[in-house]
PyMOL Python script that loads the backbone (N, CA, C, O; Angstrom):
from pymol import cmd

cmd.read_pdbstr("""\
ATOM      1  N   UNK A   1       0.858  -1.175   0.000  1.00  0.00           N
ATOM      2  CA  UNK A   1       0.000   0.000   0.000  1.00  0.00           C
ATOM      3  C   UNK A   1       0.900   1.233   0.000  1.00  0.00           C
ATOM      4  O   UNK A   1       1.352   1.809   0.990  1.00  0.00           O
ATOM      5  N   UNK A   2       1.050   1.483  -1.069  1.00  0.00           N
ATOM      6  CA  UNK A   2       2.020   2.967  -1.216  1.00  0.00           C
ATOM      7  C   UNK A   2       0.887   4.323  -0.979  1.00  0.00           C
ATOM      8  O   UNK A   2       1.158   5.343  -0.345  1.00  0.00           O
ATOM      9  N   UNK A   3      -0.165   4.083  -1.529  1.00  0.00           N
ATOM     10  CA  UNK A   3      -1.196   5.659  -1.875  1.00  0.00           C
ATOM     11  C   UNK A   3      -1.058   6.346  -0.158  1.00  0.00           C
ATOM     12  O   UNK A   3      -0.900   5.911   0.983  1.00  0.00           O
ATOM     13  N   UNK A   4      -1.253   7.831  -0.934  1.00  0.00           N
ATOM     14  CA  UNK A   4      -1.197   8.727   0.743  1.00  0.00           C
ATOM     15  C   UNK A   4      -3.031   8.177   1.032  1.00  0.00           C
ATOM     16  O   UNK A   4      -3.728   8.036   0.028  1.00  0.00           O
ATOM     17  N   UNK A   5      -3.615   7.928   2.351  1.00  0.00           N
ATOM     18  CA  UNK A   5      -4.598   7.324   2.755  1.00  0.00           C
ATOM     19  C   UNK A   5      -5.468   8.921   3.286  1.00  0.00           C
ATOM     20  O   UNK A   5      -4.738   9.634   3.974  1.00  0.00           O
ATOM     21  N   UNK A   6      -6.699   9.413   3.061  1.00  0.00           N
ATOM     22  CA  UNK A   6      -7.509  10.058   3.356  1.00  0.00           C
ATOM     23  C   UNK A   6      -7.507   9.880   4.761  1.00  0.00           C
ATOM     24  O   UNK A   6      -6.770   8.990   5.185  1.00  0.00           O
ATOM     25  N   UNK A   7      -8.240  10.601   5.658  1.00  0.00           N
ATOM     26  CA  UNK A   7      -8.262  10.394   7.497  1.00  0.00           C
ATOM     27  C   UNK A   7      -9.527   9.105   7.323  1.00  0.00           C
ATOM     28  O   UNK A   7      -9.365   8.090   7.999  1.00  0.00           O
ATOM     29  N   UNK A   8     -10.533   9.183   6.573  1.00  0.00           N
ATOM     30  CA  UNK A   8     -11.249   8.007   6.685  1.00  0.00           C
ATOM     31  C   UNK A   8     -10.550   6.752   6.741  1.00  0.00           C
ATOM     32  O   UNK A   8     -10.485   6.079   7.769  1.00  0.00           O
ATOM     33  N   UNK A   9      -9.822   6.305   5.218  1.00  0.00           N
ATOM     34  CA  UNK A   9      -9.178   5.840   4.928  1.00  0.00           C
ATOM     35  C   UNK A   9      -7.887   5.023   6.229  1.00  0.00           C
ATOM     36  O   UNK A   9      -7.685   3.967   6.830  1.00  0.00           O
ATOM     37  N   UNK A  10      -7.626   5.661   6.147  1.00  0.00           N
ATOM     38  CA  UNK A  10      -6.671   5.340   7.420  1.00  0.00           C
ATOM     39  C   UNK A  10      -6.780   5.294   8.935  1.00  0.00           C
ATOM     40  O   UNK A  10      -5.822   5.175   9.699  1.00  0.00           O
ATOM     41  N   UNK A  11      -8.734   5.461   9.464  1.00  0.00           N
ATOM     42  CA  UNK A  11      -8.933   4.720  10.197  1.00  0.00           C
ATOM     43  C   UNK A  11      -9.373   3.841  10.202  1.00  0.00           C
ATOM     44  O   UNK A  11      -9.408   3.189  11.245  1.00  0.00           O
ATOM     45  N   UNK A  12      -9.894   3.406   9.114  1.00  0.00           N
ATOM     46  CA  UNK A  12     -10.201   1.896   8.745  1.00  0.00           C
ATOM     47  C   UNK A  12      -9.440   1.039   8.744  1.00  0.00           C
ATOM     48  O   UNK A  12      -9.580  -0.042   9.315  1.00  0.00           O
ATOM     49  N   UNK A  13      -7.968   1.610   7.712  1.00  0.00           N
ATOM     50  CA  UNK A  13      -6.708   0.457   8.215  1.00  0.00           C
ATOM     51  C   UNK A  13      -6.301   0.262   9.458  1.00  0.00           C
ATOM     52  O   UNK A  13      -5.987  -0.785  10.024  1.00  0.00           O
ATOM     53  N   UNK A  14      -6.334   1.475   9.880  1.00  0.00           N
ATOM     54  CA  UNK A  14      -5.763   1.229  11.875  1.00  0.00           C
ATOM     55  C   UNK A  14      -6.971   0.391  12.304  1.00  0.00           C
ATOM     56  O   UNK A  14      -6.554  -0.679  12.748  1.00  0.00           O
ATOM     57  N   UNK A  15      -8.432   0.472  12.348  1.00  0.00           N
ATOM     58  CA  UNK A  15      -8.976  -0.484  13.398  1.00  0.00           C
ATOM     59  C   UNK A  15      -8.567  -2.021  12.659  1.00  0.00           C
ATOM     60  O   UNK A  15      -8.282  -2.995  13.356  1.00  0.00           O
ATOM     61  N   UNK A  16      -8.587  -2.068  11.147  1.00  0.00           N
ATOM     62  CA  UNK A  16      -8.496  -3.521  10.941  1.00  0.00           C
ATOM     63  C   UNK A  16      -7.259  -4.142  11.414  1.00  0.00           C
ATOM     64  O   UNK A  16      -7.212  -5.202  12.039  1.00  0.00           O
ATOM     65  N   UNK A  17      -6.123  -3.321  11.034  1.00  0.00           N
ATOM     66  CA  UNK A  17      -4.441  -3.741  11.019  1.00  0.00           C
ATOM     67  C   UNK A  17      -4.561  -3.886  13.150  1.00  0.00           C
ATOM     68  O   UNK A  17      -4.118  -4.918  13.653  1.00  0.00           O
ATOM     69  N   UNK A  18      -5.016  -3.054  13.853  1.00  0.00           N
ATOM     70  CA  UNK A  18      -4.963  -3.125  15.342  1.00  0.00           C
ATOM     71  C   UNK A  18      -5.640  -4.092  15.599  1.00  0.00           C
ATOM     72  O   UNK A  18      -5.096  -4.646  16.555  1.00  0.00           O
ATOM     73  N   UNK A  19      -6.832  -4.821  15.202  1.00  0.00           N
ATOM     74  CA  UNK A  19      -7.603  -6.373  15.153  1.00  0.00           C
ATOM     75  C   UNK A  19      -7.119  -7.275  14.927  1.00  0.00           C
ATOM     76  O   UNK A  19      -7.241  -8.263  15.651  1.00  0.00           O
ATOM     77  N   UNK A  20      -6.599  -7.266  14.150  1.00  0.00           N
ATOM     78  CA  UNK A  20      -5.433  -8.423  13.218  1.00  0.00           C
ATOM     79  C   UNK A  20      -6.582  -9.331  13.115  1.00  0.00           C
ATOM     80  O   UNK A  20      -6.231 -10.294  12.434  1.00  0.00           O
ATOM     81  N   UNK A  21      -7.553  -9.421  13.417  1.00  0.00           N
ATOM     82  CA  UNK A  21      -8.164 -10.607  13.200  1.00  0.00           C
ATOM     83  C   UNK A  21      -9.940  -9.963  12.167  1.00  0.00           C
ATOM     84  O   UNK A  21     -10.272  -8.779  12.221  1.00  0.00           O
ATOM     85  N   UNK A  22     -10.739 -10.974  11.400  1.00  0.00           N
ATOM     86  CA  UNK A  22     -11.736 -10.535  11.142  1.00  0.00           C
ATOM     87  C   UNK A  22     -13.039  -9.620  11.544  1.00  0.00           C
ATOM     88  O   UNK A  22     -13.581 -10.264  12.442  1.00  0.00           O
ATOM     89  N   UNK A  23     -13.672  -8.630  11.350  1.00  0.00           N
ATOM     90  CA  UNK A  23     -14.331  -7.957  11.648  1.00  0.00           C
ATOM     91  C   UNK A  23     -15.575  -7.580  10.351  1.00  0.00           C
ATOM     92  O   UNK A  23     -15.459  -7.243   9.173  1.00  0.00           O
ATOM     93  N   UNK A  24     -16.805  -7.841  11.280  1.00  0.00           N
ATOM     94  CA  UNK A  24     -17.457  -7.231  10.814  1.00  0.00           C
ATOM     95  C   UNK A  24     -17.899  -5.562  10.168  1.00  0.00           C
ATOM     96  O   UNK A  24     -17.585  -4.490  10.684  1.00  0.00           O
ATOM     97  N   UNK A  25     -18.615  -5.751   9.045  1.00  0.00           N
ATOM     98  CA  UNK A  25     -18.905  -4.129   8.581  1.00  0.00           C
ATOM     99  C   UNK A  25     -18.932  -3.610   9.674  1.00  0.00           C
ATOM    100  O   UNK A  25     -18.029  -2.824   9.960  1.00  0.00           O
ATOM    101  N   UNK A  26     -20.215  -3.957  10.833  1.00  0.00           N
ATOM    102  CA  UNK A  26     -20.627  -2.773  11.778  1.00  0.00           C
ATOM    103  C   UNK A  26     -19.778  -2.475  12.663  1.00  0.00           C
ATOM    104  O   UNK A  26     -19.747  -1.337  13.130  1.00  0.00           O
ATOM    105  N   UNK A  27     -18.603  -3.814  13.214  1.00  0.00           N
ATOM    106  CA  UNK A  27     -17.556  -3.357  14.129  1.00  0.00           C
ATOM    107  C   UNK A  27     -16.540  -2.903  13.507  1.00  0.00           C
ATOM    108  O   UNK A  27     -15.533  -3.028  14.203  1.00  0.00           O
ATOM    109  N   UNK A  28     -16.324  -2.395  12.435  1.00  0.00           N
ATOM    110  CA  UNK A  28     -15.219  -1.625  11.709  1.00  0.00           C
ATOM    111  C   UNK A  28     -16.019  -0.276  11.192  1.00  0.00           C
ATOM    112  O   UNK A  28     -15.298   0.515  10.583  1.00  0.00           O
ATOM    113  N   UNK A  29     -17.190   0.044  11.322  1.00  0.00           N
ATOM    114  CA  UNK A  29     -17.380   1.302  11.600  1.00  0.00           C
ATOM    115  C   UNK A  29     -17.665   2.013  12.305  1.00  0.00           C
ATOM    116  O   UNK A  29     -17.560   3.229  12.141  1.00  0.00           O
ATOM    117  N   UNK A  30     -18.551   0.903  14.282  1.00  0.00           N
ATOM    118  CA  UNK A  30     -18.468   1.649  15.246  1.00  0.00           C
ATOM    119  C   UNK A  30     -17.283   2.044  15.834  1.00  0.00           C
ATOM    120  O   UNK A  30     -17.130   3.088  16.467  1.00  0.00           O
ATOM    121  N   UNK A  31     -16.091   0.848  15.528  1.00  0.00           N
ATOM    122  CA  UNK A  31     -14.307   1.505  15.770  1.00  0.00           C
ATOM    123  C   UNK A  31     -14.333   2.617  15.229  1.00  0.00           C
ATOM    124  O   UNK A  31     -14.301   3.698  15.818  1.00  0.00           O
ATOM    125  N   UNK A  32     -14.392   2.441  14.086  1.00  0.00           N
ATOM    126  CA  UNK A  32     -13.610   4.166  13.443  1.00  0.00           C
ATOM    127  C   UNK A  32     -14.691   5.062  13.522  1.00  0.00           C
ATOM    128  O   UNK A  32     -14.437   6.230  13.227  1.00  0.00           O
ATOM    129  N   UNK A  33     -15.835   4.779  13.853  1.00  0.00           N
ATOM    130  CA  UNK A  33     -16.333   6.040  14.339  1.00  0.00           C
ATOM    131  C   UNK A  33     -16.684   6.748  13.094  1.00  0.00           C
ATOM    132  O   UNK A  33     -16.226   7.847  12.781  1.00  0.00           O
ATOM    133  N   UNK A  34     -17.549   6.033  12.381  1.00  0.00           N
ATOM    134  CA  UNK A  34     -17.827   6.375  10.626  1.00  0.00           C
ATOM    135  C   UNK A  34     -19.627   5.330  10.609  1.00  0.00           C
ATOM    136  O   UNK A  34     -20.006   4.371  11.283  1.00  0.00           O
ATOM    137  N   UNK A  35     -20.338   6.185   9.438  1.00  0.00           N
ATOM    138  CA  UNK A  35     -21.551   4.801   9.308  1.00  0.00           C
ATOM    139  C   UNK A  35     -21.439   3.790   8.668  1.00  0.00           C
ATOM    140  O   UNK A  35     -20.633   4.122   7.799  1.00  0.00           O
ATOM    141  N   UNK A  36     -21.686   2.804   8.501  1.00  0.00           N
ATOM    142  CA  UNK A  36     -21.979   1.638   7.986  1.00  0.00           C
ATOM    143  C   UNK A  36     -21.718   1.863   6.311  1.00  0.00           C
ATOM    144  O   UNK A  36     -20.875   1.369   5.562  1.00  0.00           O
ATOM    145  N   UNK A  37     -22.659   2.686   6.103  1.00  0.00           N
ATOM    146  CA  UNK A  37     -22.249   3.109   4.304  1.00  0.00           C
ATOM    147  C   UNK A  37     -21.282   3.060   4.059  1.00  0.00           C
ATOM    148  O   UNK A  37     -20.816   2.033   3.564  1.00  0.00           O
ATOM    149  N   UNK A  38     -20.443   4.295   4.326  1.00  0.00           N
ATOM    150  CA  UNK A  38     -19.385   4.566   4.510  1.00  0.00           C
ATOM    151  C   UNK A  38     -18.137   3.929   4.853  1.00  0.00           C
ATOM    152  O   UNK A  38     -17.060   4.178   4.313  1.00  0.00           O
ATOM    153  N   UNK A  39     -18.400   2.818   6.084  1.00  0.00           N
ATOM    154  CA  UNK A  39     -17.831   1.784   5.497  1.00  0.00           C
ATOM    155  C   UNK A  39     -17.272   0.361   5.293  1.00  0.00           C
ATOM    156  O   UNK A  39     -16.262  -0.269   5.605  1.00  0.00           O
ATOM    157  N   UNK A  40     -18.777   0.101   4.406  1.00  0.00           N
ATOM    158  CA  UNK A  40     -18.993  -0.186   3.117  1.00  0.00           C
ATOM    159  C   UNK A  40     -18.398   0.061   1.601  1.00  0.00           C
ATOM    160  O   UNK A  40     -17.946  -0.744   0.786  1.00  0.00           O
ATOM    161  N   UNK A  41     -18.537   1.197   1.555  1.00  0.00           N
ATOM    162  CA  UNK A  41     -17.813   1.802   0.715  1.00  0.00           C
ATOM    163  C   UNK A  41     -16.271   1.810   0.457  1.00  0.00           C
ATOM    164  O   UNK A  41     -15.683   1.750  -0.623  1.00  0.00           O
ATOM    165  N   UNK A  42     -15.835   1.887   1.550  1.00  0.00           N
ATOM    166  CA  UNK A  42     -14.105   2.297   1.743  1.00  0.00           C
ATOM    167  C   UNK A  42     -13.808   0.783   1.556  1.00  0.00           C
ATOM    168  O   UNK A  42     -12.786   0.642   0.885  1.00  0.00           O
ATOM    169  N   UNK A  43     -14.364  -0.382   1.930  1.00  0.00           N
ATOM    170  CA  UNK A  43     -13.998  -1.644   2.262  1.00  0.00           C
ATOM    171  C   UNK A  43     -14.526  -2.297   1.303  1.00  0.00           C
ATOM    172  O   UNK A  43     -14.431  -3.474   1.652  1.00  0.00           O
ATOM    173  N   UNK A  44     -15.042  -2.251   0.271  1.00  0.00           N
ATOM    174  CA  UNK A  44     -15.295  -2.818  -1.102  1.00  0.00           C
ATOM    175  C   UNK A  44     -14.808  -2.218  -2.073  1.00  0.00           C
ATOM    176  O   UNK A  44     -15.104  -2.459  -3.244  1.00  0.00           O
ATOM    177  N   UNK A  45     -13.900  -1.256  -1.644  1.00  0.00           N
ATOM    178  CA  UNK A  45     -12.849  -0.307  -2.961  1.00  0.00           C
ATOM    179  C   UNK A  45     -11.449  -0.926  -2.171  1.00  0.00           C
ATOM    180  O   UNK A  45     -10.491  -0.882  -2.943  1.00  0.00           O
ATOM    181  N   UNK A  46     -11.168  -1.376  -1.097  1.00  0.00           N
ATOM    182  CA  UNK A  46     -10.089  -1.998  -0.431  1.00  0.00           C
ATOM    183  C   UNK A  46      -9.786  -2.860  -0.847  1.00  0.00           C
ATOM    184  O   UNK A  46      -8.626  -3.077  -1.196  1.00  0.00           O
ATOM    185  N   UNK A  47     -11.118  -3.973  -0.998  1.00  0.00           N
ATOM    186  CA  UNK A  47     -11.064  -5.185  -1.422  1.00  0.00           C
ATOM    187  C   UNK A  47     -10.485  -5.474  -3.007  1.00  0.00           C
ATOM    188  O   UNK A  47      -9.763  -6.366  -3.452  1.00  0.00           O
ATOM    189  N   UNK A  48     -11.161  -4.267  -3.660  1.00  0.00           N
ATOM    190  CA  UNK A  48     -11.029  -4.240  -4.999  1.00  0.00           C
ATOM    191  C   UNK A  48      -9.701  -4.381  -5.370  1.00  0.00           C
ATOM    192  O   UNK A  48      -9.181  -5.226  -6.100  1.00  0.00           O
ATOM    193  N   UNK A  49      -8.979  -2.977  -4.475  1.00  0.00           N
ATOM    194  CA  UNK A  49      -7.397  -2.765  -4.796  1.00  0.00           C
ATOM    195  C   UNK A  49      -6.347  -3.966  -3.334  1.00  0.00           C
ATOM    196  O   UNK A  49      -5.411  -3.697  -2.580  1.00  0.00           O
ATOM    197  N   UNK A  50      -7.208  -5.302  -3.581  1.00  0.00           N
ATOM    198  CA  UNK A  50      -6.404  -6.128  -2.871  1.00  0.00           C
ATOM    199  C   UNK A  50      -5.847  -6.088  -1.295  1.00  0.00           C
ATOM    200  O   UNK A  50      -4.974  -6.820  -0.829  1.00  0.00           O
ATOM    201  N   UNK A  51      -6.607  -5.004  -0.579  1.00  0.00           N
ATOM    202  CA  UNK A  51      -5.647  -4.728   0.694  1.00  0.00           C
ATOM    203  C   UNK A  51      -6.053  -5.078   1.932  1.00  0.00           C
ATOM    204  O   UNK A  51      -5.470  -5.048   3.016  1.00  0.00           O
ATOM    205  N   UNK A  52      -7.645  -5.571   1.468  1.00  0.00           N
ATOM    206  CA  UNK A  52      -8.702  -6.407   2.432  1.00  0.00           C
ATOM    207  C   UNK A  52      -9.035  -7.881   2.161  1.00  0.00           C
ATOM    208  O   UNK A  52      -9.480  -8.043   1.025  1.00  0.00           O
ATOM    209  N   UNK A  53      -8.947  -8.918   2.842  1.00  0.00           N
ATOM    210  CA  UNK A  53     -10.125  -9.956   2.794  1.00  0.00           C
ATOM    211  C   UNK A  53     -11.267  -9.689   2.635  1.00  0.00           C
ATOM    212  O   UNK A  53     -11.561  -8.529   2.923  1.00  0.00           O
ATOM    213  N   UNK A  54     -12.132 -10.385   2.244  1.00  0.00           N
ATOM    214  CA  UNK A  54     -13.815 -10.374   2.574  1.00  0.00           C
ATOM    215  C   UNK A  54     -14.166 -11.848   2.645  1.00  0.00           C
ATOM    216  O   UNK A  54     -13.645 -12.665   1.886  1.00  0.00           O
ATOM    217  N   UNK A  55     -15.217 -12.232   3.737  1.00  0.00           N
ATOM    218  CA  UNK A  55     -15.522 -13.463   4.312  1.00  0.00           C
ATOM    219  C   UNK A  55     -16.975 -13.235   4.132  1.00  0.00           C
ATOM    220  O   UNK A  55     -17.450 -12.112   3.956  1.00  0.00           O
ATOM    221  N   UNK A  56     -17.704 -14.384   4.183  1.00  0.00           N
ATOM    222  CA  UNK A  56     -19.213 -14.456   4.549  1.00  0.00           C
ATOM    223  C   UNK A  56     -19.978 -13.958   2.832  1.00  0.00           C
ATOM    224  O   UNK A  56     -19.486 -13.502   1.800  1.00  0.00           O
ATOM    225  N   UNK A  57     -21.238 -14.302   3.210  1.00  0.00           N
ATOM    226  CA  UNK A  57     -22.459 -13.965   2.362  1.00  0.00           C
ATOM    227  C   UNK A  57     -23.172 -13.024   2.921  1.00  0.00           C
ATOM    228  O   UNK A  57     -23.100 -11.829   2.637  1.00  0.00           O
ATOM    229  N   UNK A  58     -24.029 -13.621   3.897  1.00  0.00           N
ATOM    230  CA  UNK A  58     -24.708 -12.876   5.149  1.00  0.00           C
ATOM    231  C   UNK A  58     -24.118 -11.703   5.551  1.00  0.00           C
ATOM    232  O   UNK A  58     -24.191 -10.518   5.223  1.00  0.00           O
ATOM    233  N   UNK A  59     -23.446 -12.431   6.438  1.00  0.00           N
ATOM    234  CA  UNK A  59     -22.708 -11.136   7.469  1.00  0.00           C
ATOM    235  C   UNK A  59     -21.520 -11.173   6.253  1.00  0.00           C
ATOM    236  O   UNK A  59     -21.399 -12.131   5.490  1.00  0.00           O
ATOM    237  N   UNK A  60     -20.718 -10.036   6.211  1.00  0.00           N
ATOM    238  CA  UNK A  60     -19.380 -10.108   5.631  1.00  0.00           C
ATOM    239  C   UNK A  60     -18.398  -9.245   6.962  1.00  0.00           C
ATOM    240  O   UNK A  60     -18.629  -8.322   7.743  1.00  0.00           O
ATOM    241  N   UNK A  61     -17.534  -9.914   6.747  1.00  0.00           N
ATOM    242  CA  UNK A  61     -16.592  -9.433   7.396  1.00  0.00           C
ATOM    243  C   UNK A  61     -14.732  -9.831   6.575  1.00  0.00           C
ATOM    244  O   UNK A  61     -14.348 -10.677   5.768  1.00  0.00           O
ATOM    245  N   UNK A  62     -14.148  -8.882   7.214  1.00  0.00           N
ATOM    246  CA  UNK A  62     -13.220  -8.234   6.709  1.00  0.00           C
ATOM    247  C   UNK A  62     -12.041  -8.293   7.455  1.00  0.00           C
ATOM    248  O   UNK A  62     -12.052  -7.885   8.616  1.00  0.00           O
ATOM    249  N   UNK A  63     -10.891  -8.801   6.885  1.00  0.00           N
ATOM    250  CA  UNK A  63      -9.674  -8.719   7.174  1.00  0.00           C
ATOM    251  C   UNK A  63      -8.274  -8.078   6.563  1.00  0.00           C
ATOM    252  O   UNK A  63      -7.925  -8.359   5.417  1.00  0.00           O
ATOM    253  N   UNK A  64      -7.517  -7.222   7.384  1.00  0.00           N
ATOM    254  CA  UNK A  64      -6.881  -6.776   6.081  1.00  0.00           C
ATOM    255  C   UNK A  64      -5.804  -7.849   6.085  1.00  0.00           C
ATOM    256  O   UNK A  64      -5.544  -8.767   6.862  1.00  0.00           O
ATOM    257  N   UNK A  65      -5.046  -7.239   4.481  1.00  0.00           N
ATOM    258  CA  UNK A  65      -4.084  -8.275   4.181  1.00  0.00           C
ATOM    259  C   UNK A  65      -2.627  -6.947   4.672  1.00  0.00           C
ATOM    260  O   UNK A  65      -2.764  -5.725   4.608  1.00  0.00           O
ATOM    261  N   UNK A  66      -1.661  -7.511   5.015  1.00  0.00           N
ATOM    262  CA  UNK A  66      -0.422  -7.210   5.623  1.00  0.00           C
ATOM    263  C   UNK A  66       0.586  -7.082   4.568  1.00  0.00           C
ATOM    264  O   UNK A  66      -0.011  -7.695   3.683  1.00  0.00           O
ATOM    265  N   UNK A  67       1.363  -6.826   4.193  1.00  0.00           N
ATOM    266  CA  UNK A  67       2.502  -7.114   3.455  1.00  0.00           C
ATOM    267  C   UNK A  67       3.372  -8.664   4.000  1.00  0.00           C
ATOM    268  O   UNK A  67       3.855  -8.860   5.115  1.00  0.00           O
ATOM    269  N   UNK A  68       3.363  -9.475   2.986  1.00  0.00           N
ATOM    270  CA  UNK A  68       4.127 -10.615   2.932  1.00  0.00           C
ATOM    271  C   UNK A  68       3.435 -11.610   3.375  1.00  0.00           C
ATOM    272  O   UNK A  68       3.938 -12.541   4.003  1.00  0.00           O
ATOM    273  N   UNK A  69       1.810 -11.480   2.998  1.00  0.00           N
ATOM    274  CA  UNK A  69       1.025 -12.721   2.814  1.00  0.00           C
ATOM    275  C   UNK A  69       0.617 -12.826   1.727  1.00  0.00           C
ATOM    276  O   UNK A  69      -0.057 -13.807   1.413  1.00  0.00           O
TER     277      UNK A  69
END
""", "prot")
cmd.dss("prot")
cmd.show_as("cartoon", "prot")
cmd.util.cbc("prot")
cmd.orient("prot")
């Protein structure tokens, strides 16, 4: 992940990267303190550009990926 990260942006990576482990949409936006849309949004353009997991049908939840996995 080289790009400079927006303040949204980069509290999304801090609550996921500080989890290390999977998280749901809603607990990765009551962490960062953002709505659900929102992100939604940030975390299906993450996924896109490779820097997230995504798990589930139902529920989805989200893991990021690290450098050197």
């Amino acid at each position: 992940m080289k790009e400079k990260l927006n303040p949204i942006e980069s509290k999304i990576i801090t609550v996921l990267v500080q989890n290390g482990d999977y998280m749901t949409t809603a607990q990765i936006a009551k962490e960062a303190k953002i709505s659900w849309n929102t992100a939604i949004n940030y975390l299906t353009a993450f996924h896109k550009k490779g820097w997230v997991e995504k798990a589930g049908d139902t529920v989805i939840s989200w893991r990021a990926i690290l450098e050197g996995e």
